[in-house]
C-alpha positions in Angstrom: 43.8 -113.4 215.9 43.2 -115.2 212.6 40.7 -114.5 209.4 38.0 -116.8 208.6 35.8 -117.0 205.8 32.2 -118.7 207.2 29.2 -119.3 205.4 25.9 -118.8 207.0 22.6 -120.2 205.9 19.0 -118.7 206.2 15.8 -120.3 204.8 13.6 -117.3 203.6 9.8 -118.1 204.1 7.4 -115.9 202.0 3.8 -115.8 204.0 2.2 -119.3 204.6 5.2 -120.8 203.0 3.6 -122.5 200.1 6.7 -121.6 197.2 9.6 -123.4 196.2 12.0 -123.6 199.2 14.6 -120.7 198.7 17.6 -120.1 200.8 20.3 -117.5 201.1 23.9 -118.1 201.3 26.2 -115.8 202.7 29.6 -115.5 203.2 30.8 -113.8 206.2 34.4 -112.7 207.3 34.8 -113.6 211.0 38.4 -112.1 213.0 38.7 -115.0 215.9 41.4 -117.1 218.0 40.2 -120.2 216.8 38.2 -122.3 214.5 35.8 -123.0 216.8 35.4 -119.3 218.0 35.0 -118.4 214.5 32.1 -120.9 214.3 30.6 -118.9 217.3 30.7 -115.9 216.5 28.9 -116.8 213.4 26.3 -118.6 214.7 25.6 -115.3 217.1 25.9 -113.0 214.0 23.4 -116.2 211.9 20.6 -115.7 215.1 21.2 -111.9 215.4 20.5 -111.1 211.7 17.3 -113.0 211.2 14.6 -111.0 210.4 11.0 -110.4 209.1 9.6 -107.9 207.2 6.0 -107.2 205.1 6.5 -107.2 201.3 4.7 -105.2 198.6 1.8 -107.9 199.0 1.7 -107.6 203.0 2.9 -110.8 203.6 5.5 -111.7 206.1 8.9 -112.6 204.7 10.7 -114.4 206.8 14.9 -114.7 207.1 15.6 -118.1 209.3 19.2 -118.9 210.4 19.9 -122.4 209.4 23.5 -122.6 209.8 27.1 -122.4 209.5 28.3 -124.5 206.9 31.3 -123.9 206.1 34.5 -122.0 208.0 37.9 -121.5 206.2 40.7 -120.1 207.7 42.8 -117.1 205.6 46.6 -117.7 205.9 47.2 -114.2 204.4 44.8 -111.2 203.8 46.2 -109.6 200.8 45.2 -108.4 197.4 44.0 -111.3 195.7 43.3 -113.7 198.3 41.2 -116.9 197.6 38.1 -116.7 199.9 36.4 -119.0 198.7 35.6 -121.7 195.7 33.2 -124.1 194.7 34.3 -126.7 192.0 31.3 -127.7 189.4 30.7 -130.4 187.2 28.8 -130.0 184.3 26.9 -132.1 181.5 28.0 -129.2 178.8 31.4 -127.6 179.4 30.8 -125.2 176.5 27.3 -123.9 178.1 28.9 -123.7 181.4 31.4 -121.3 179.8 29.3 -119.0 177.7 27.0 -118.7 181.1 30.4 -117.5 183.2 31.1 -115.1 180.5 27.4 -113.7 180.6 27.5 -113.7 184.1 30.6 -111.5 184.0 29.1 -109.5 181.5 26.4 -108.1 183.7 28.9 -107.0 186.5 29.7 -104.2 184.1 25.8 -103.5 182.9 25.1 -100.2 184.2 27.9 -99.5 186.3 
């Protein structure tokens, strides 16, 4: 059996729909035989997590599976494995930076 890293997508749909298009990525760890088992089983764990619920305003909220977008197979499972990266460009290195470092700032608010 192997490790994968998959990324599932699900459109979230706040009661008629009429808001900016939001979607929720998530990454999921998925033990298979093969790529292609791996993509399976995520697509059953995408359809079997969608759900719908009432918020504070009584409107139905909405989780849609999408897809899977992305599978990545882990070579080793040990502290400090990469699981996953996304490389950015940006038009202003130095505001890119200080918004990493505010970012990691807030993991420790509160904690």
């Amino acid at each position: 059996m192997n490790w994968y890293v998959t990324k599932l997508v699900f459109r979230i749909v706040s009661g008629d729909g009429n808001h900016p298009a939001q979607f929720d990525e998530q990454l999921r760890l998925i033990n298979a035989d093969t790529e292609k088992n791996a993509f399976e089983k995520a697509n059953k764990i995408g359809r079997e997590v969608q759900d719908s619920f009432s918020n504070a305003q009584k409107q139905t909220v909405k989780w849609q599976f999408v897809d899977v977008t992305e599978i990545n197979r882990l070579h080793d499972l040990t502290d400090g494995t990469e699981l996953h990266y996304q490389i950015h460009e940006a038009p202003d290195a130095e505001l890119y930076i200080a918004w990493a470092h505010h970012r990691s700032a807030l993991l420790t608010v509160n904690k």
